[in-house]
C-alpha positions in Angstrom: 0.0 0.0 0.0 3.1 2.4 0.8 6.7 2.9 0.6 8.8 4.5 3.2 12.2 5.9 2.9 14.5 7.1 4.9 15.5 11.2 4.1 17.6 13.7 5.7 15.8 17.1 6.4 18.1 19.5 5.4 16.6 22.2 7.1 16.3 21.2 10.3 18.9 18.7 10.1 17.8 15.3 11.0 16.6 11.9 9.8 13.1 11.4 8.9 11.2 8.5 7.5 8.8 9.8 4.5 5.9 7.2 4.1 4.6 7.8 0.3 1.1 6.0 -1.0 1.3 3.5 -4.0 0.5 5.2 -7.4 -2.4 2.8 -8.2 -4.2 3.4 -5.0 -3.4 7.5 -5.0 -5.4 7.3 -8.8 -8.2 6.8 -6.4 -10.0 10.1 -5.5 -12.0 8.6 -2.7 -8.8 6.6 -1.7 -6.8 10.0 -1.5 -9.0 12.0 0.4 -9.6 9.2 2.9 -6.2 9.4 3.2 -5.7 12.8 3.6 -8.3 12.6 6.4 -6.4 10.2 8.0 -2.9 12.0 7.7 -4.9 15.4 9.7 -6.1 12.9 12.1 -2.8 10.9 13.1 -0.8 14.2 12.8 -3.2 15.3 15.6 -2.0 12.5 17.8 0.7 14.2 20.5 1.8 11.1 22.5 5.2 10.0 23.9 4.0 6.3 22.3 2.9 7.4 18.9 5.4 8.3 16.4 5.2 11.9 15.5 3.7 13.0 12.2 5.9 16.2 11.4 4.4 16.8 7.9 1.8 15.8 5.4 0.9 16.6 1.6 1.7 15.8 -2.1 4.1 16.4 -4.6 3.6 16.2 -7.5 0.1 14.6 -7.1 2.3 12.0 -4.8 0.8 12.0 -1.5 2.8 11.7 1.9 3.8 11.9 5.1 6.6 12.6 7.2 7.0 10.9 10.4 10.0 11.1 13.2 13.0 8.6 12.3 13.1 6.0 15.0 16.5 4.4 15.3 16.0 1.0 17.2 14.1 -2.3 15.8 10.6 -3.3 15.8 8.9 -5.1 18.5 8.8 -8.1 15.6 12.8 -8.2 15.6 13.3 -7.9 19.3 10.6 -11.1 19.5 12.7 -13.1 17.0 15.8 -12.2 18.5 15.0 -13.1 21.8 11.7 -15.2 21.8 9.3 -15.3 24.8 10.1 -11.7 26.4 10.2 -11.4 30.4 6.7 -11.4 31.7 6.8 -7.8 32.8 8.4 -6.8 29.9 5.7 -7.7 27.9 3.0 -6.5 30.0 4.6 -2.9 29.7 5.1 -3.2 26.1 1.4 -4.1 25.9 0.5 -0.8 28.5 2.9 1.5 26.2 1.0 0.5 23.5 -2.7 0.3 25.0 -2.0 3.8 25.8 -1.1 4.9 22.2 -5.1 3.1 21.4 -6.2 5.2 23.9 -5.2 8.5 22.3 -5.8 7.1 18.9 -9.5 6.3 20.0 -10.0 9.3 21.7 -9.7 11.3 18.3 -12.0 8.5 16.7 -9.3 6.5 14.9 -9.0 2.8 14.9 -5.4 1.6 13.4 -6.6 -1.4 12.1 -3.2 -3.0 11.6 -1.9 -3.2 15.3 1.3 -6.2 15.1 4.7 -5.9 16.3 5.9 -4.9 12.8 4.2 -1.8 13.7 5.6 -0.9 16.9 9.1 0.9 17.1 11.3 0.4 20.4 14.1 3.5 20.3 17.0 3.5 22.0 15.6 3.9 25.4 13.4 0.8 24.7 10.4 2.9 25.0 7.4 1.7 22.7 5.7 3.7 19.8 3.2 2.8 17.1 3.4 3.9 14.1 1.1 3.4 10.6 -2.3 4.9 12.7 -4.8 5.2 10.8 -3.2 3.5 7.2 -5.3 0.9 6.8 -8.2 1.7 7.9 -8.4 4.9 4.9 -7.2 2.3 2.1 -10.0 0.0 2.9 -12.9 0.0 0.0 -16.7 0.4 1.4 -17.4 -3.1 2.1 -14.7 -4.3 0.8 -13.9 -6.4 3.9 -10.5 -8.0 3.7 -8.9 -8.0 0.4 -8.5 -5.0 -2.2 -7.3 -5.4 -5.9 -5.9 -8.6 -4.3 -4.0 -6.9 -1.5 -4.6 -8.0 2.1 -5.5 -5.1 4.6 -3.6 -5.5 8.1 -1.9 -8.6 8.9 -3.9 -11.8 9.2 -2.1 -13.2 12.3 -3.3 -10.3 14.2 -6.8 -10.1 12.5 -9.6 -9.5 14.8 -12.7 -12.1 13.6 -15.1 -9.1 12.7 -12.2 -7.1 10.0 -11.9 -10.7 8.5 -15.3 -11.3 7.9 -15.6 -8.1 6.6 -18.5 -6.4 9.3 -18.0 -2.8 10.9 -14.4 -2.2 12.9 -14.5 -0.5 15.9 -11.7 0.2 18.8 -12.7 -3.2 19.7 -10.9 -4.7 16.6 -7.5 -3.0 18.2 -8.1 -4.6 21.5 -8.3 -8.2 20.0 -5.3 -7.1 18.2 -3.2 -6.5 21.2 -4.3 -9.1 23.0 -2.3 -11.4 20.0 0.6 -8.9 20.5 0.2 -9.6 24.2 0.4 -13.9 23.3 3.4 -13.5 20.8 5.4 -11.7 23.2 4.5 -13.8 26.0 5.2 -17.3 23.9 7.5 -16.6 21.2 4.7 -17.1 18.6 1.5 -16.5 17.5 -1.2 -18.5 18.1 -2.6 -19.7 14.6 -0.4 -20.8 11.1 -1.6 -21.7 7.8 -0.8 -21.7 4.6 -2.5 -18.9 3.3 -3.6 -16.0 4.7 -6.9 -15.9 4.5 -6.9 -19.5 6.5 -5.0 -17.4 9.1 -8.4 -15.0 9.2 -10.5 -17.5 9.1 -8.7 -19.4 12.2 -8.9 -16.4 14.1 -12.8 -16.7 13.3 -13.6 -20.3 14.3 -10.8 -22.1 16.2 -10.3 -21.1 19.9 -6.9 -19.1 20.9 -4.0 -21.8 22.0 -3.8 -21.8 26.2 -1.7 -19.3 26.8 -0.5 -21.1 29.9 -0.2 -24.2 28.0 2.5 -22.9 26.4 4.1 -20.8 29.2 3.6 -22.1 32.4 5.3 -19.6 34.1 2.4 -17.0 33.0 0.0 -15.8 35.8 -3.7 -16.6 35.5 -4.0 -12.6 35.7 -1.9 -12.3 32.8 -3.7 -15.2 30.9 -6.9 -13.8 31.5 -6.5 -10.7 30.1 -5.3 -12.4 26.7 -8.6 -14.5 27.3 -10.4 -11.3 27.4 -9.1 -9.4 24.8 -9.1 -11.9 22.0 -13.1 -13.1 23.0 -14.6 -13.9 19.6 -17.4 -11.8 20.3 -17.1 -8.1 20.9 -19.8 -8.6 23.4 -17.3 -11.1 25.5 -14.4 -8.6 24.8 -13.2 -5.4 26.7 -15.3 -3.1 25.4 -12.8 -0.4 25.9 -8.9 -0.1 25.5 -9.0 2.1 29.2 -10.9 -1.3 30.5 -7.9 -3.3 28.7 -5.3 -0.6 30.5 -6.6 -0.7 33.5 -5.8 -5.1 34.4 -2.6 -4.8 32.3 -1.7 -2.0 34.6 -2.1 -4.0 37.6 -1.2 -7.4 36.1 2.3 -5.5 35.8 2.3 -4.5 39.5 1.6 -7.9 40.6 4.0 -9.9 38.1 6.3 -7.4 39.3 6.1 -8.1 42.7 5.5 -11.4 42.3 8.9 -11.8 40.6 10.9 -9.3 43.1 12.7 -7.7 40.6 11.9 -6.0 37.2 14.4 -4.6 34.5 14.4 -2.4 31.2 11.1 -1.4 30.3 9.3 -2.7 32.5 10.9 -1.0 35.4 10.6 2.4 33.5 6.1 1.7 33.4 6.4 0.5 37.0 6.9 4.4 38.3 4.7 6.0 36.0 1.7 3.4 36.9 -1.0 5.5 38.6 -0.6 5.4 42.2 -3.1 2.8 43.5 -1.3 0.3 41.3 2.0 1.6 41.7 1.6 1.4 45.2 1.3 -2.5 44.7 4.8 -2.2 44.4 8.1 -2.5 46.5 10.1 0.6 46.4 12.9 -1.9 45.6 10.9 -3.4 42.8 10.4 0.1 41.4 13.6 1.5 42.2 16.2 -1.2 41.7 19.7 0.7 41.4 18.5 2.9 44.4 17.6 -0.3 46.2 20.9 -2.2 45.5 23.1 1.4 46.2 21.5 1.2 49.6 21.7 -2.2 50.4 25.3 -1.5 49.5 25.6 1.0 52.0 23.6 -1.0 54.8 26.1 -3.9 54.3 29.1 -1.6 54.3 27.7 0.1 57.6 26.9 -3.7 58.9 30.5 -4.7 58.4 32.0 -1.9 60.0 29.8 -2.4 63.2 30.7 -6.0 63.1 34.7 -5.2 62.9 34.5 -2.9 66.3 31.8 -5.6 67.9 34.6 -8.3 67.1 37.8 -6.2 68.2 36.5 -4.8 71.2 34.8 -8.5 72.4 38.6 -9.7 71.8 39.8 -6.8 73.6 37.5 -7.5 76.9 36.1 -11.1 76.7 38.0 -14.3 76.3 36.7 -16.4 73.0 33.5 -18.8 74.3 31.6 -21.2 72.0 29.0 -19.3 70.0 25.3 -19.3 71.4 23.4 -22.5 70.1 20.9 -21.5 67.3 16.9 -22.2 68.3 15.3 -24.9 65.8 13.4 -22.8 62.6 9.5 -23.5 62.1 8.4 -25.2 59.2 7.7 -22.8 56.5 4.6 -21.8 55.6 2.4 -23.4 53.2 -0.7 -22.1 51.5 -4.1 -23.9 52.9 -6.0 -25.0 49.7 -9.5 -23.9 50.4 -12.9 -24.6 48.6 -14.3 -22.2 46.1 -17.0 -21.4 48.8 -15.0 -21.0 51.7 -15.6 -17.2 51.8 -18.3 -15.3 53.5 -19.0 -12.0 54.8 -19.0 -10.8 58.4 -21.2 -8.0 59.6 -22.8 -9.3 62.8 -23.5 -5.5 63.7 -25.2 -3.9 60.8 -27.5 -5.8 58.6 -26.0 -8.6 57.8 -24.3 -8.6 55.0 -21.4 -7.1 53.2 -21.5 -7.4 49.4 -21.7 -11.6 50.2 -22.0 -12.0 46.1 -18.2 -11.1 45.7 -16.3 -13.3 48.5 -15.2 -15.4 45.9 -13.3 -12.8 44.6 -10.9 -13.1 47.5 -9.8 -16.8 47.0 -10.4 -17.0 43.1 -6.3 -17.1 42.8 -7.0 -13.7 40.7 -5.7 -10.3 41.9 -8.1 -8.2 39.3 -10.7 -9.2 40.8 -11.9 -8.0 44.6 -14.1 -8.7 47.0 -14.9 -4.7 48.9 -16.5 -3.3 51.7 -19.3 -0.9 51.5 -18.0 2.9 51.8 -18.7 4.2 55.1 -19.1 8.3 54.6 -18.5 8.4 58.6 -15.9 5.5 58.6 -15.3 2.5 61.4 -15.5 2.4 64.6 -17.8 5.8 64.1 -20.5 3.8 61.6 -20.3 0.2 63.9 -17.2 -1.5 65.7 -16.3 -3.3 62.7 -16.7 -5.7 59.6 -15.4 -8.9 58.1 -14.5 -11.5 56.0 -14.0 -15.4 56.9 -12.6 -18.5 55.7 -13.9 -22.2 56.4 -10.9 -24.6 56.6 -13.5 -27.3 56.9 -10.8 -29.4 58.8 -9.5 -27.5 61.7 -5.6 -26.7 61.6 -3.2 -24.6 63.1 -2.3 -21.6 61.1 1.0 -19.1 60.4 0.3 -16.5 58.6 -2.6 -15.0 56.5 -1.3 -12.6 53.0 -3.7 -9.9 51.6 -3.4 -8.3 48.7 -5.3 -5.6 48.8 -5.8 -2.3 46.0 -8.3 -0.6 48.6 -5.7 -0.3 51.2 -5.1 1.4 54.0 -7.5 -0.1 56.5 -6.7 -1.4 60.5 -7.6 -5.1 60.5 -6.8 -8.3 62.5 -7.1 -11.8 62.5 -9.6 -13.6 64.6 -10.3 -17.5 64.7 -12.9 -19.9 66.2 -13.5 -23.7 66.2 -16.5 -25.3 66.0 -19.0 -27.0 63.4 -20.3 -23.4 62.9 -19.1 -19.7 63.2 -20.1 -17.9 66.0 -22.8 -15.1 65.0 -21.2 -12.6 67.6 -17.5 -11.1 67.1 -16.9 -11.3 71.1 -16.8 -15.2 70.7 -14.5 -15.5 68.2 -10.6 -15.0 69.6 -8.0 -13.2 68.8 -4.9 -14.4 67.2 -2.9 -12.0 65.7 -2.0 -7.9 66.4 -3.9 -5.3 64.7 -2.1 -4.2 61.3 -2.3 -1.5 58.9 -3.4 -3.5 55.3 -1.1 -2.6 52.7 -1.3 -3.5 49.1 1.1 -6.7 49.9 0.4 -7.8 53.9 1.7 -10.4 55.2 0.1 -10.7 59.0 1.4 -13.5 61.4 -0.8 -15.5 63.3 0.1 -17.4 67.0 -3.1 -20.0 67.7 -1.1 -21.0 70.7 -1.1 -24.2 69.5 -4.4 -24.8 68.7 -6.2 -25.6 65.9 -8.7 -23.7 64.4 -11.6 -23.8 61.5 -12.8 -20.3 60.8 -10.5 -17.4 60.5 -11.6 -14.2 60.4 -10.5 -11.1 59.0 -11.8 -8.5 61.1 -11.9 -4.8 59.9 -11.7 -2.7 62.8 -10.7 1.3 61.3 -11.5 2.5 57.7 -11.5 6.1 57.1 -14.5 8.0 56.4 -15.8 8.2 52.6 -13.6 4.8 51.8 -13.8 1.1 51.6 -11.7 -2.0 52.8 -10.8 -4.6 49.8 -9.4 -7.7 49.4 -8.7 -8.9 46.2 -6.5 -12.2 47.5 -6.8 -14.3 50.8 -4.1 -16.6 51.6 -3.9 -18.6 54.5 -1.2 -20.8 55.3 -0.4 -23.4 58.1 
């Protein structure tokens, strides 16, 4: 459909890339003015992921435009060379470029032709699309996929409704980068054939490959958001990139934390995630050299305290047998509770606190959240408190409980109780654990004495007025 070139602006001095339209598709005075449509429209994009349009126009009844010169490689070559990317370095090169949709679609344009081909990593690895708009202005009315034999977009990435040839809408995009999202995740994409138009129609009628099947490793956050982007029918898809953004975003924050340590990309994403996902985060996570310059200088303070502890113990003391180490607990390890072992706790107001989304705080998925109600006055002022529980079924002694939580910031504890059933009254249940501030990654220890226990209880004693409490995963372990 196009040519680019590489120029030299000898005005301003610089390298440029100059995309020019083929001569038997400029002919076309409905084709043309599309396209000049579409070069005002992308040249109105102003986004750090978007490659800038600097000029547009013809010569000499050529049409063009002039775009920024990106020296680097395309997301395609940096897949080939180095196969499955890093989890969190695919999850930010999917953000990076959901947020380039997101301007795009705000000005009404749908790029149509969304593959790794099309996205440019410079030489600070930072993501930008290019080729907005291109496809979508070539296209014939009704058309659908094909024109004077050509293919429009790429079939591997083809969302099922541009290949059958029905209306595309920012939705198409979405289904595109979720097969973005699966190539950089596996190495590949999901569907091969011999033609292209078999490609198209796979991406129609054949379900897309387990994304876990062929990376393990890959989160069931991360492999549900593929699931959800690439539905088959726009009704079953994110039905908006900022939907999309918005679990990639925290997918990141978790597969970051999840791993400890990030690099690149990735790490760059991390600090410019809004702050109730970046505050999922570490500070070490998000801030590695920092992290390791002060662990550096911790351990270098460490070993100078040691050296005078040493010398001035051999100074005073004569040498004695070091102190006999106490025997380490087990560590601890996760209970495996029942899909229903969650319910709600509010024995002082009416009864029941949002019971329809317990599950969402042992489905093993961090998008997803079981919440409070807001109280405008807060806790204790509204009532003494609120809860969530756990059934164990078998009783058992337990460690620790982890909460993940995005609404954080809440006073909670842990309370437990034994029994066939749960008591109905929060002054029967007992305490086994201090009070703690929830974070967005809590770990809170728990001391049963000894004893074992069936129900455990999280029990929210302080939220501040006008928020809510949240969980969005409950982890017991014994």
């Amino acid at each position: 459909m196009s040519t680019v070139y590489r120029a030299f602006d000898e005005t301003l001095e610089r390298w440029v890339a100059i995309k020019i339209l083929q001569n038997e598709i400029a002919e076309d005075d409905d084709q043309l003015e599309r396209f000049r449509r579409e070069a005002r429209a992308v040249a109105r994009l102003n986004h750090p992921h978007v490659v800038t349009v600097i000029d547009a126009g013809e010569d000499q009844g050529c049409p063009y435009i002039v775009f920024e010169y990106i020296s680097g490689e395309t997301l395609k070559e940096r897949i080939r060379r180095l196969g499955r990317l890093p989890v969190p370095e695919a999850l930010a090169y999917a953000i990076e470029i959901a947020r380039a949709l997101q301007a795009a679609h705000a000005e009404k344009l749908v790029h149509r032709d969304v593959k790794p081909q099309n996205v440019l990593l410079d030489t600070d690895g930072r993501a930008k699309v290019t080729d907005f708009g291109i496809a979508r202005s070539l296209e014939g009315g009704g058309d659908g996929l094909t024109l004077a034999g050509r293919v429009l977009g790429t079939t591997d990435y083809v969302s099922p409704e541009q290949a059958l040839g029905h209306e595309v809408t920012p939705q198409s995009d979405i289904y595109s980068l979720g097969i973005v999202l699966y190539e950089m995740l596996t190495g590949d994409v999901p569907f091969r054939a011999d033609a292209p138009v078999a490609v198209a129609m796979k991406h129609v009628r054949e379900p897309l490959p387990d994304v876990q099947r062929a990376r393990p490793e890959v989160s069931a956050n991360t492999a549900a958001i593929v699931d959800h982007a690439t539905a088959k029918e726009t009704r079953n898809r994110y039905q908006s990139i900022e939907q999309m953004l918005v679990d990639l975003e925290g997918a990141l924050a978790l597969e970051a934390t999840r791993a400890g340590q990030t690099s690149g990309e990735a790490t760059t994403v991390l600090r410019a995630l809004p702050e109730d996902r970046r505050s999922w985060v570490p500070w070490r996570v998000r801030f590695p050299r920092r992290a390791a310059a002060l662990t550096l200088l911790a351990a270098a303070v460490a070993a100078v305290v040691v050296v005078v502890i040493v010398s001035r113990t051999h100074e005073s003391t004569p040498p004695t047998a070091p102190p006999t180490q106490p025997k380490g607990t087990p560590a601890p390890v996760a209970v495996q509770l029942a899909p229903d072992a969650a319910s709600d706790f509010d024995p002082l107001g009416d009864q029941a606190e949002h019971h329809t989304d317990v599950g969402n705080a042992i489905d093993h998925n961090a998008l997803t959240a079981w919440t409070t109600e807001t109280y405008d006055s807060g806790i204790p002022q509204t009532k003494a408190g609120v809860g969530l529980y756990v059934d164990t079924r078998n009783p058992l002694v337990a460690q620790r409980l982890d909460i993940i939580s995005r609404d954080s910031g809440y006073q909670a504890r842990v309370l437990a109780a034994a029994g066939d059933t749960p008591p109905p009254k929060v002054d029967d249940w007992t305490p086994v654990s201090d009070p703690v501030t929830v974070g967005s990654v809590t770990h809170i220890p728990i001391d049963t004495q000894g004893k074992s226990y069936r129900f455990y209880l999280v029990w929210i004693t302080r939220i501040d007025a006008g928020r809510s409490a949240g969980i969005n995963e409950l982890t017991l372990n014994r």
